[in-house]
C-alpha positions as CSV (number, residue, x, y, z in Angstrom):
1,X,50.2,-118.4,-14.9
2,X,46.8,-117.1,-16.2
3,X,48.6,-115.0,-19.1
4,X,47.3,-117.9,-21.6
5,X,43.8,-117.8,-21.0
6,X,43.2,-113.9,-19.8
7,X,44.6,-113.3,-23.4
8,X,42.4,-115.4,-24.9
9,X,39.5,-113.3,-23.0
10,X,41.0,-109.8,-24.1
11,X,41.2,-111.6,-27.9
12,X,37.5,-112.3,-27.6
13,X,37.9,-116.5,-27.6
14,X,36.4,-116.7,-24.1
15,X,33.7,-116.1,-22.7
16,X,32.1,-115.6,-18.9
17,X,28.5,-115.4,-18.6
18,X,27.6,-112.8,-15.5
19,X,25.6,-113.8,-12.6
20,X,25.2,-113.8,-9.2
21,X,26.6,-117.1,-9.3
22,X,30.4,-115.7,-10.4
23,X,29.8,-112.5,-9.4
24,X,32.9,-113.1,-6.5
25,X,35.0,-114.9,-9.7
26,X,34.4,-111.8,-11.5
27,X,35.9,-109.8,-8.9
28,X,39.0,-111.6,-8.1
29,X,39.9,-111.8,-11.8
30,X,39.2,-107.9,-12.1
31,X,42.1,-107.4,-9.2
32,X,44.2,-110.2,-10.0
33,X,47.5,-110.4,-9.7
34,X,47.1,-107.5,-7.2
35,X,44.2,-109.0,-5.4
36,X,44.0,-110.3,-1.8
37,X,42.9,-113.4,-3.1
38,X,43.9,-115.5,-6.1
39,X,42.2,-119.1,-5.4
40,X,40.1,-118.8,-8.1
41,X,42.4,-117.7,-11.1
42,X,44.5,-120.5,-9.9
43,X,41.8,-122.9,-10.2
44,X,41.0,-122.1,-13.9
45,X,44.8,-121.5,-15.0
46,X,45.2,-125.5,-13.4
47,X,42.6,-126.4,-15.6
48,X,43.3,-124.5,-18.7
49,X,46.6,-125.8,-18.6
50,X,45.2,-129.4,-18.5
51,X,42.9,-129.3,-21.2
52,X,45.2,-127.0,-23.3
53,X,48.9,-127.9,-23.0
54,X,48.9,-131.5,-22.5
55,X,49.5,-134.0,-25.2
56,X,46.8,-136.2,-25.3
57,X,47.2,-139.8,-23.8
58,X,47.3,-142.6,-26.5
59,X,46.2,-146.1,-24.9
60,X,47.3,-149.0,-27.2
């Protein structure tokens, strides 16, 4: 589920600015998929797959 954007990231198209603020992103995305949690990755895969994959919607 987060294969298309966490390639994008190791391809250099994407990028995270570090704070404090992300710091516990950061970290859940470092251990992920073998991570206690997974929230998080989930969260952005939902939305990369919104803004990427779908078709935009044509209102006539």
């Amino acid at each position: 589920r987060a294969n298309p954007w966490i390639a994008r990231i190791d391809a250099g198209k994407v990028f995270l600015a570090k704070g404090t603020w992300n710091a516990d992103f950061i970290d859940e995305l470092s251990l992920f998929p073998d991570g206690r949690h997974d929230d998080q990755v989930d969260a952005v895969s939902l939305a990369w797959e919104m803004t990427y994959k779908n078709k935009p919607i044509l209102i006539a």
